[in-house]
C-alpha positions, -999 to +999 in steps of 0.1 A: -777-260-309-746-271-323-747-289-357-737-326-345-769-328-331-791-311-361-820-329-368-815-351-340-838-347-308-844-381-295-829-401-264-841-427-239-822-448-210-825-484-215-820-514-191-838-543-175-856-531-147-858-496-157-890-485-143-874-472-112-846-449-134-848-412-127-825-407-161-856-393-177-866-367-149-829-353-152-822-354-190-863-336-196-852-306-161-823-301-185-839-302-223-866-276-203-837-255-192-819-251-221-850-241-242-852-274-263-886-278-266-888-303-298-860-331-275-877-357-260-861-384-236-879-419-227-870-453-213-872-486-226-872-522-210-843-536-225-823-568-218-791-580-238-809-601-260-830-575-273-804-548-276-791-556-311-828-549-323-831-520-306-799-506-319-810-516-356-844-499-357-836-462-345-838-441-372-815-405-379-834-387-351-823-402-322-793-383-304-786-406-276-786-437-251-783-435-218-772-471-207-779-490-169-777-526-162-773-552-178-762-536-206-731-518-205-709-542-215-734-561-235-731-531-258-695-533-262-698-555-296-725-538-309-704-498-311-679-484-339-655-464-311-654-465-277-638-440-253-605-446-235-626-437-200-649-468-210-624-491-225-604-489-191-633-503-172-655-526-200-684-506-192-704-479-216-733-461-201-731-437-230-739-441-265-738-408-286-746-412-329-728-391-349-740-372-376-725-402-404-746-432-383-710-442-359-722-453-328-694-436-301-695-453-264-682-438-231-686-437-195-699-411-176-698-423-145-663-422-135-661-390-145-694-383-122-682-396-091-652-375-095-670-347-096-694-354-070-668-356-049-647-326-060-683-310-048-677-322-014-642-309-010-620-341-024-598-337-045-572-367-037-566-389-004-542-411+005-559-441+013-593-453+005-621-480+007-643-499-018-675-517-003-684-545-029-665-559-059-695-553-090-696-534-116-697-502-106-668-509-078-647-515-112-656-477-119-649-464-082-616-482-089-608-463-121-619-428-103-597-439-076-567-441-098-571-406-102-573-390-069-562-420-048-521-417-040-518-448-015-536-482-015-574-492-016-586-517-002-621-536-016-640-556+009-658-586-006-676-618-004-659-641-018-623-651-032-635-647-071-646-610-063-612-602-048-596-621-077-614-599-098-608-565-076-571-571-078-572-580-115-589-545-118-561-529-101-533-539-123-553-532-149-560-497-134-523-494-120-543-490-084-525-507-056-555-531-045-558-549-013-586-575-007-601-580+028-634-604+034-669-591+040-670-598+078-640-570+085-657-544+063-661-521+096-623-518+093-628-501+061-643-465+083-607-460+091-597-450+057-603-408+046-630-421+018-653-447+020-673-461-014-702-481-008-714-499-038-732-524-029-770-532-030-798-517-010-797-529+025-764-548+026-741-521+042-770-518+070-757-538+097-724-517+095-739-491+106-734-491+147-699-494+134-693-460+124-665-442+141-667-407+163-648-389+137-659-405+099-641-393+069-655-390+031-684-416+026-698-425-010-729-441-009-739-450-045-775-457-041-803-432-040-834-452-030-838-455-003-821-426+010-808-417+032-794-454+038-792-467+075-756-460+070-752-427+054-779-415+079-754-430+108-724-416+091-742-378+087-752-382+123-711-386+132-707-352+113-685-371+083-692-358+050-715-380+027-717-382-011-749-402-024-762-422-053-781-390-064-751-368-066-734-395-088-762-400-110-765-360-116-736-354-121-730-383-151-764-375-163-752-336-170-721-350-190-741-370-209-765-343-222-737-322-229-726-353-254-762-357-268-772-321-277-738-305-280-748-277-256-727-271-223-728-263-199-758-284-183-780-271-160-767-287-129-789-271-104-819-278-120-812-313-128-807-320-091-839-302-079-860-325-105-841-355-088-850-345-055-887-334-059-890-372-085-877-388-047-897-371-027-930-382-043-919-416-044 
């Protein structure tokens, strides 16, 4: 164990709900993996109001937070540094202390979706397609600007969210279009597809799935498969899911909060899977 992390063996995810989060069923596979026995990773029902005390009470033993909604930009007053990765997007879903007390913020996620879909084969497209305008479309956007060569364009609901979408662009230096919600079929045209939307709103969309699908990103994980990943794997199109993402962040995060890499990739994705299954 390296010595940034000496004397430190603690980490939980926090958020409001967080019953559901499988954060702790990948960060223990890993700990078990790697032989650390004494680390031990909970979870904690957290909102915004209560973060500040939260933050305040953890003692030198604590490694690590792993962040989920609402808070990761509700934690952006409360940190000493935060990564470039996290300030591009206002969003932290990292918190790592450092061995003086700093609390150091990043984000994990863009960096996970880009891997997750370097493990399906793509590396850059020409075009691509944002489903939703939330949060974590803000971080497909910022991926995008990394692997994306042409124009995206984000379907939304209203003329706020595109407001906001485009503002994210420029900000991003991603050449963002804006379409409404009811022509989000035309988005299946495009080579890669991000869904990140809630549970059941991409359903209906699902007859509209073409013969020949490209690259689909599916963010969510439960339920899985979604009626539209399921219609879009029956096309023979290539499908990245909410469970690939959230491995694939989780394993940078260790790597942050106990200084050992590589993380055991594998065997964080089978606990995922068999944690699913039972549910």
């Amino acid at each position: 164990m390296s010595s940034a992390v000496e004397g430190r063996h603690r980490a939980a995810v926090l958020g409001s709900p967080i019953a559901h989060s499988l954060s702790p069923v990948l960060h223990r596979a890993a700990y078990a993996e790697l032989g650390l026995a004494d680390w031990e990773y909970g979870r904690h029902e957290i909102d915004e109001a209560a973060l500040p005390g939260f933050l305040a009470e953890l003692d030198g033993s604590w490694a690590g937070l792993s962040l989920t909604m609402p808070l990761k930009r509700a934690v952006l007053p409360l940190l000493d540094s935060v990564s470039d990765t996290a300030a591009s997007v206002e969003a932290v879903n990292t918190v790592v202390f450092t061995e003086d007390g700093r609390r150091t913020g990043d984000n994990t996620d863009i960096p996970g979706m880009l891997a997750a879909l370097r493990e399906r084969g793509v590396q850059q497209v020409g075009q691509a397609a944002i489903l939703g305008a939330g949060a974590t479309a803000s971080s497909a956007l910022a991926a995008l600007s990394r692997i994306c060569t042409g124009e995206v364009t984000a379907y939304v609901r209203s003329e706020a969210r595109a407001a906001e979408m485009r503002g994210w662009g420029e900000r991003l230096d991603v050449d963002v279009r804006t379409a409404d919600w009811s022509l989000a079929a035309a988005a299946f045209d495009t080579p890669l597809v991000i869904a990140t939307t809630p549970a059941g709103t991409t359903d209906a969309l699902a007859g509209a799935v073409p013969e020949r699908p490209g690259t689909l990103f599916d963010v969510l994980y439960e339920p899985w498969p979604t009626e539209l990943a399921a219609a879009w794997s029956a096309r023979g199109g290539a499908v990245v899911g909410g469970l690939d993402l959230l491995v694939h962040q989780a394993v940078l995060q260790v790597e942050q909060m106990t200084g050992r890499s590589p993380a055991p990739l594998a065997a964080m994705r089978a606990a995922g899977e068999t944690a699913l299954a039972r549910r």
